[in-house]
C-alpha positions in Angstrom: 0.0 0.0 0.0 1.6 3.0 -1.5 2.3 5.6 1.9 2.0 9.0 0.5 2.7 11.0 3.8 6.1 11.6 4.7 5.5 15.1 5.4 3.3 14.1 8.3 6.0 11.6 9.2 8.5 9.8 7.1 8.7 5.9 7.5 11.6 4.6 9.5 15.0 4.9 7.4 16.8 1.1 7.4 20.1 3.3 9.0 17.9 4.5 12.1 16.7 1.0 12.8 20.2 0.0 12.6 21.6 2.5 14.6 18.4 2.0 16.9 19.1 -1.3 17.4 22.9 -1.3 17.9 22.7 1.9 19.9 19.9 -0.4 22.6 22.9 -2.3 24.0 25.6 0.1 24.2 23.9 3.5 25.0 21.6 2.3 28.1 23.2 4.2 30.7 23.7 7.6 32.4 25.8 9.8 29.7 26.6 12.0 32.8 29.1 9.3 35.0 32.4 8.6 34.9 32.0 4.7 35.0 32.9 2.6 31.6 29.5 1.8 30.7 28.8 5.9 31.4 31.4 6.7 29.1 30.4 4.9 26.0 27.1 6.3 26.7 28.9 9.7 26.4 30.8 8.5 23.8 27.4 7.9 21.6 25.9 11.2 22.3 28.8 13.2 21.5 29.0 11.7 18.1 25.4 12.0 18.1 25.8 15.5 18.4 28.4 16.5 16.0 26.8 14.6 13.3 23.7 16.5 13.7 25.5 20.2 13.9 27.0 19.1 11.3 24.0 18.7 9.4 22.3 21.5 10.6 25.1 24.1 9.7 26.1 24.9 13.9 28.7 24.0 16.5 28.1 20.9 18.5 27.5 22.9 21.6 24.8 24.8 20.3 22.5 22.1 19.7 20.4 20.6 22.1 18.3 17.3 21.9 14.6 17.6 22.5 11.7 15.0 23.4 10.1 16.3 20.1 10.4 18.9 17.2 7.1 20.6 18.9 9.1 20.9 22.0 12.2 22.4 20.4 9.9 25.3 19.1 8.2 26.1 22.4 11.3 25.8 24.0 13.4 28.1 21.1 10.3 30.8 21.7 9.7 31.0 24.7 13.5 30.4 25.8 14.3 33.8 23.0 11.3 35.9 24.6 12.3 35.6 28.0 15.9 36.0 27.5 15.2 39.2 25.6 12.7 40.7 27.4 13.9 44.0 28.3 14.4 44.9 24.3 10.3 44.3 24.6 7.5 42.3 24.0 6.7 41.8 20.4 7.1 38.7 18.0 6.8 38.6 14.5 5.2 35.4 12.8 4.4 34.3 9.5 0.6 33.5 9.1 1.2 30.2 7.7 3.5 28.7 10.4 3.5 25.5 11.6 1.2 25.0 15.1 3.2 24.3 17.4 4.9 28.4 16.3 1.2 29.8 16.3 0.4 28.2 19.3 3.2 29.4 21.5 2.4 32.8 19.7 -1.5 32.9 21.0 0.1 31.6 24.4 2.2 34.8 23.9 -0.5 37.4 23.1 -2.6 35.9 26.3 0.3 36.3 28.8 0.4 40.6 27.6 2.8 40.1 24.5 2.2 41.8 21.4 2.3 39.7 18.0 2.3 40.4 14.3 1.4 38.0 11.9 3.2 38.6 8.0 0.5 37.7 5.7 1.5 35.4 2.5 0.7 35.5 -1.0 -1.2 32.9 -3.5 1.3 30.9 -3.4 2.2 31.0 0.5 5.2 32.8 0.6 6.1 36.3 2.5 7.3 39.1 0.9 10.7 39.9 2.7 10.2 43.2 2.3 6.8 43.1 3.9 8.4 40.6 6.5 11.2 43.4 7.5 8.6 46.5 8.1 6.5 44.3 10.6 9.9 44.0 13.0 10.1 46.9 15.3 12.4 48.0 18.1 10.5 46.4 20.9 10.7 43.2 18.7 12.2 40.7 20.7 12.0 37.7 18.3 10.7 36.8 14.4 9.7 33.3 13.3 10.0 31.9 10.3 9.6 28.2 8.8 11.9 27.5 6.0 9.2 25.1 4.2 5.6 25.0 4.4 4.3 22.1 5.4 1.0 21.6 4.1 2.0 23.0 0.2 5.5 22.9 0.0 6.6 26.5 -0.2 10.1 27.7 0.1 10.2 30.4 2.7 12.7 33.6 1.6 14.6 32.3 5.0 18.2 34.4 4.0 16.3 37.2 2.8 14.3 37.8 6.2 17.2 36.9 8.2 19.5 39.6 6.9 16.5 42.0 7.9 16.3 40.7 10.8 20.2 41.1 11.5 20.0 44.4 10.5 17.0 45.6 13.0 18.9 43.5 15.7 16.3 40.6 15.8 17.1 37.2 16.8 15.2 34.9 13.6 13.9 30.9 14.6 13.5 29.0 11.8 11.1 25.8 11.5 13.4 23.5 9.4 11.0 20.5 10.1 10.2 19.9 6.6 13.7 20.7 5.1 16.2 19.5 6.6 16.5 16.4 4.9 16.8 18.0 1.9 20.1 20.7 3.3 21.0 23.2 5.5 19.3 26.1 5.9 20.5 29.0 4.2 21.0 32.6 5.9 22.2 33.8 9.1 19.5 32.5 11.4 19.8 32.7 15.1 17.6 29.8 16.4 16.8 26.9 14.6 13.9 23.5 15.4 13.6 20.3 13.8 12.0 16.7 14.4 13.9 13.7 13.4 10.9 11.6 12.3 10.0 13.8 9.8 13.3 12.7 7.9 12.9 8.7 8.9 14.4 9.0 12.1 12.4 7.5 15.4 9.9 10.0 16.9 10.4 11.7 20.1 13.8 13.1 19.0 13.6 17.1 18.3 16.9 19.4 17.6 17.1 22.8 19.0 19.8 24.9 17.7 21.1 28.0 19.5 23.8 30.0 18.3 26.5 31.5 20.3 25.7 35.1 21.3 21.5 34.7 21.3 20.2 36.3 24.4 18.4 32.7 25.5 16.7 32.1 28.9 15.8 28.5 29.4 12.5 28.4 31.1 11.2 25.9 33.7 13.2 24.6 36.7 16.7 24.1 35.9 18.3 20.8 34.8 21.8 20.2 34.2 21.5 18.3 30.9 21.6 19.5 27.0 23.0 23.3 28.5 19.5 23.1 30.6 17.9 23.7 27.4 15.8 20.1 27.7 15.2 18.6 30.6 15.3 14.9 31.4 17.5 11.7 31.0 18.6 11.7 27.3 17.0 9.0 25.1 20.2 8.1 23.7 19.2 5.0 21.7 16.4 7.2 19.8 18.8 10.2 19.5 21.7 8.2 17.8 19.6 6.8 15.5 18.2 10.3 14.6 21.4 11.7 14.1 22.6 8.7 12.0 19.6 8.9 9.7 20.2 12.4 9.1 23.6 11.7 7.6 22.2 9.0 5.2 19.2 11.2 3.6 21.7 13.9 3.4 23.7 11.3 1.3 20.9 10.4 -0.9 19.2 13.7 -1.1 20.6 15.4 -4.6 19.9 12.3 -6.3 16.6 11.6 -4.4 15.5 15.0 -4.5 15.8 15.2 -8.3 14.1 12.0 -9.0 11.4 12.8 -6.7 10.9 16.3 -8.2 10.3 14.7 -11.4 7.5 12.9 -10.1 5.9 15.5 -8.0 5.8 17.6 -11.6 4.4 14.5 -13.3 1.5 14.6 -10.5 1.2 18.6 -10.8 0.7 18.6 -14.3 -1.3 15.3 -14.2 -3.5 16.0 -12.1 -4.5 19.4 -13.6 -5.3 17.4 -16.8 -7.2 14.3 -15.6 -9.2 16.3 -12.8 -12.0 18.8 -13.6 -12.3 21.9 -11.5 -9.1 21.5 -9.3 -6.5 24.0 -8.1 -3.0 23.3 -7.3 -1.5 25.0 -4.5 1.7 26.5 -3.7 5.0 27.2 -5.6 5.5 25.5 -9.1 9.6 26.3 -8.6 10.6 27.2 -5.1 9.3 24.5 -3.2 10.3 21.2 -1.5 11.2 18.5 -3.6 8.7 15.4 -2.6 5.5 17.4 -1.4 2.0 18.4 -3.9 -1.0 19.7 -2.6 -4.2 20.2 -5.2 -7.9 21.0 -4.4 -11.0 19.5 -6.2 -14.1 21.6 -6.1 -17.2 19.9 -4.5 -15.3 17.8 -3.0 -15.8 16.4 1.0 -11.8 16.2 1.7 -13.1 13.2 4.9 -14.3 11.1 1.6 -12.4 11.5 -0.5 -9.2 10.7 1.8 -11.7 7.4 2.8 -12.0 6.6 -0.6 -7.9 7.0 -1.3 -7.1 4.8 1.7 -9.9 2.2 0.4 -8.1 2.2 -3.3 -4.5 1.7 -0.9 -3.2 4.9 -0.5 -2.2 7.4 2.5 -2.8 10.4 1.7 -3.1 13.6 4.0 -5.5 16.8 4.1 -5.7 20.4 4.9 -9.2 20.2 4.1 -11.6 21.7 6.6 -13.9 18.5 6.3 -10.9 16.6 8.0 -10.9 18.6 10.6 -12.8 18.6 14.2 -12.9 21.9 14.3 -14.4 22.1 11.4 -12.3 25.0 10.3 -10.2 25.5 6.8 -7.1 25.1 7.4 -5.1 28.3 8.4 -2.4 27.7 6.1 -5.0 27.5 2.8 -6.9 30.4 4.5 -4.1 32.5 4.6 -3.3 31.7 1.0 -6.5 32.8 0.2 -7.2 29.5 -2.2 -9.7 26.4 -2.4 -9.6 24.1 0.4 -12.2 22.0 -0.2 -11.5 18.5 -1.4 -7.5 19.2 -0.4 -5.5 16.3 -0.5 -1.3 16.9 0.6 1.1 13.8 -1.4 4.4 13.4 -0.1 6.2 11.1 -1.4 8.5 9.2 1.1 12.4 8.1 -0.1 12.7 5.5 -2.5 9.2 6.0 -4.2 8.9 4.1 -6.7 7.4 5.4 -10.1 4.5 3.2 -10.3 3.0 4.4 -7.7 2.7 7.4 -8.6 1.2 6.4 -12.3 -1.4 4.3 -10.3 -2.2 7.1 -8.1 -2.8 9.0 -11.0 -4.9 5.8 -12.8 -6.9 6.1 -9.6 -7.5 9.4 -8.5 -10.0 10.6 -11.5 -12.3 7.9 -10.9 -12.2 8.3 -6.9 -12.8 12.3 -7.0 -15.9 11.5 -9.8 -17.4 8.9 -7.9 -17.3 11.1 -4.5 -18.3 14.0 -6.3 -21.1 11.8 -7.9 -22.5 10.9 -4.3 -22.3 14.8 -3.5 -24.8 15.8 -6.4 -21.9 17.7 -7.3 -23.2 19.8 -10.9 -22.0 18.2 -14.1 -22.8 20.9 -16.5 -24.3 24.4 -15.8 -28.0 23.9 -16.7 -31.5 25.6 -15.9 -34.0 28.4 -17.0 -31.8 31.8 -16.9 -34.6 34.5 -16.0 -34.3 35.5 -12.7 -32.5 38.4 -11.7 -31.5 37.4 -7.9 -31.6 33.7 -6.8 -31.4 32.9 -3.0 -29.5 29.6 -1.9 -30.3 28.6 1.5 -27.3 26.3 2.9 -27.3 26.8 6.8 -26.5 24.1 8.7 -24.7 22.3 5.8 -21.0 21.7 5.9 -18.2 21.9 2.9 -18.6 21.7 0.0 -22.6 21.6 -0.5 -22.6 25.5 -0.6 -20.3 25.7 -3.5 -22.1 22.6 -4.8 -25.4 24.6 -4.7 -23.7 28.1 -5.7 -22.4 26.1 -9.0 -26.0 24.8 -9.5 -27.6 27.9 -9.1 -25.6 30.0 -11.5 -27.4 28.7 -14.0 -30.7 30.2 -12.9 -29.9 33.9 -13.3 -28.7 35.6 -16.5 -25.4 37.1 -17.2 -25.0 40.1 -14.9 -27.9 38.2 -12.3 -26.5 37.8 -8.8 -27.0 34.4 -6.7 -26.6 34.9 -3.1 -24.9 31.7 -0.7 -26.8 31.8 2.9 -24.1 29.4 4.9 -23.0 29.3 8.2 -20.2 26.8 7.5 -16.8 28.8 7.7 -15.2 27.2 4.9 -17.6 29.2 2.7 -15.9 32.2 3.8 -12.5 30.9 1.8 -14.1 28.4 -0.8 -16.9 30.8 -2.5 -14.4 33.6 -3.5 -11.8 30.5 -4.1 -14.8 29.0 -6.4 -15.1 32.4 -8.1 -12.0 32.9 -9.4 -11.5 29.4 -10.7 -14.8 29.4 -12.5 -14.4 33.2 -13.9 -17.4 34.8 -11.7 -17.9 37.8 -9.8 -17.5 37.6 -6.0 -19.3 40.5 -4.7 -18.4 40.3 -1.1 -20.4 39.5 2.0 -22.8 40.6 4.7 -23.9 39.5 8.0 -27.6 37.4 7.4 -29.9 35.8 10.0 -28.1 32.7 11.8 -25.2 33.1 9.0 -23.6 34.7 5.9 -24.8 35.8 3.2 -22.0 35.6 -0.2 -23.3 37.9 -3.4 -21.9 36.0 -7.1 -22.6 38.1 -9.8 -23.0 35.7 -13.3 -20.2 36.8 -15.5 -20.3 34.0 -18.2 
């Protein structure tokens, strides 16, 4: 069963499970005595270390092993804040961060801080000129991921951080999704990563710090990994992290180019076999194994159902997939489709075939759920009136685009339908829907119980 998910989490590489396995019986006991078995322990982590700083561009002694990537962030952002506190309160995001980053950001604006958020164009990337007039002097910290993780965007990481030098601003960069791939480019200050998004063992986060960041670890203080991580080191997990980030590095120009290739056959593909479907983020500057797309009147739960029934993993930003039934920031802040969103990310060692059966299947899966939808087939029905209500409350993605696509076809060119939803995908999908199909979004207005979204009939 082809796994198409690796930018949720890769599978485990064969050199972690070695190094896993080898590292069980040898790195076992306390890293911090001066007994034998103590000093292979030590011996293990130190090598651990310098093969990761290695990887990630820094001195061994800056980086610090973490119980999780998600960790590393909180503790880079919070550890940053603290320790530059008296230069102010303010921290600079991107709006299409990972999480974990906007989470400790809310926890941020709660406690009294201030926070800006950099908006992103179509393609979710930040302007770094936009980026460098949101930092200010009380700015005590700016954020920025290096890859998106949901489309697959390049971030302008060198850019932002030479603006961020210049105004005196420490930079942490999210380098979850890329460091497989390389180093991250640029003079960044602070820098988080997870090892099983690269096929190391979960549980294992990296947090860089470099020499001459103003850093205040927070929490009681603990002797181990500079007291940036508390806790007895998982050794085992952590040398198998490290050692699986050497091998991908090894593999990943040939890998990457391979995989590129395949992502552009799915791109293009996809556009072609698909009706009514958007794909998302940067054709060029964008990670190597990752493609998001959208397919209009499309419920994103189903249609990942159907995938997994035809045998493949496949993720979502879709609101439908959701419990909060929300769109997904990262597709909201975009400003594109996110109905019927499906993420591929192709995992090392893909084979070809898969992907060509993934493309045999996918037409036949998204016309089959949109079948079961009542999704329109053709724009049909008696053009004469002027104004044509459509009253979705209570009904979730994508029936209000499914009934706005319907509808259009009962008023004449220049006649206006109006969408009553309360479902707040509406708010991104209808304009989304407007622009693909080549209609007039008017705009919105409060309504009874809901929204009301005015379409003017352009064609």
């Amino acid at each position: 069963m082809p796994y198409f998910d690796a930018a949720s989490s890769a599978p485990l590489h064969p050199v972690a499970r070695q190094a896993l396995q080898a590292s069980l019986d040898e790195g076992w006991a306390d890293p911090a005595r001066l007994y034998r078995e103590g000093r292979r322990a030590r011996l293990l982590l130190d090598a651990a270390r310098e093969a990761a700083a290695e990887a990630v561009g820094c001195r061994p002694d800056e980086l610090s092993f973490t119980s999780s990537g998600t960790r590393a962030v909180h503790s880079g952002i919070y550890g940053s804040l603290s320790g530059r506190r008296r230069v102010g309160r303010h921290l600079v995001v991107s709006a299409v961060e990972h999480s974990s980053v906007l989470h400790s950001a809310a926890s941020h604006e709660a406690g009294g801080g201030s926070l800006t958020e950099v908006v992103v164009d179509r393609t979710g990337r930040v302007s770094p000129d936009v980026y460098a007039a949101a930092l200010r002097p009380d700015t005590a910290l700016a954020c920025l991921q290096s890859a998106n993780h949901e489309v697959g965007t390049f971030q302008p990481v060198a850019e932002v951080a030479e603006a961020c030098r210049a105004a005196g601003v420490p930079l942490l960069v999210d380098a979850a999704q890329s460091l497989a791939w390389g180093p991250v480019e640029g003079a960044w200050s602070i820098l988080a990563a997870s090892a099983h998004k690269w096929g190391g063992p979960a549980g294992v986060g990296l947090l860089a710090v470099r020499k001459g960041v103003r850093f205040a670890p927070q929490g009681p203080a603990d002797e181990r990994e500079s007291g940036r991580a508390a806790g007895f080191e998982n050794i085992p997990a952590i040398v198998a992290a490290a050692a699986s980030l050497r091998a991908v590095r090894a593999e990943a120009e040939a890998e990457s180019a391979r995989l590129r290739d395949l992502v552009e056959r799915i791109r293009t593909r996809v556009a072609e076999l698909v009706p009514d479907v958007e794909v998302v983020g940067d054709p060029v500057r964008r990670l190597p194994h990752l493609v998001t797309f959208s397919c209009l009147y499309v419920d994103g739960e189903t249609l990942l159902h159907e995938l997994d029934r035809a045998e493949f993993s496949v993720s979502s930003g879709s609101s439908c997939t959701s419990s909060t039934l929300t769109p997904s920031h990262v597709l909201r802040a975009m400003g594109v489709l996110s109905e019927g969103n499906v993420r591929v990310s192709l995992p090392l060692g893909t084979p070809a075939q898969d992907v060509d059966r993934f493309l045999d299947v996918l037409p036949g899966v998204v016309a089959s759920v949109r079948t079961k939808l009542g999704a329109p087939v053709a724009t049909a029905g008696p053009a004469d009136a002027e104004e044509f209500v459509v009253d979705s409350l209570g009904r979730l993605c994508p029936i209000p685009v499914i009934e706005l696509a319907k509808a259009i076809g009962n008023v004449p060119v220049g006649g206006v339908v109006t969408v009553l939803a309360d479902d707040e995908a509406a708010r991104l999908d209808i304009p989304a829907w407007c622009e693909m199909r080549g209609q007039e979004y008017l705009g919105e207005h409060p309504a009874e119980d809901g929204t009301a979204y005015r379409v003017r009939r352009v064609s």
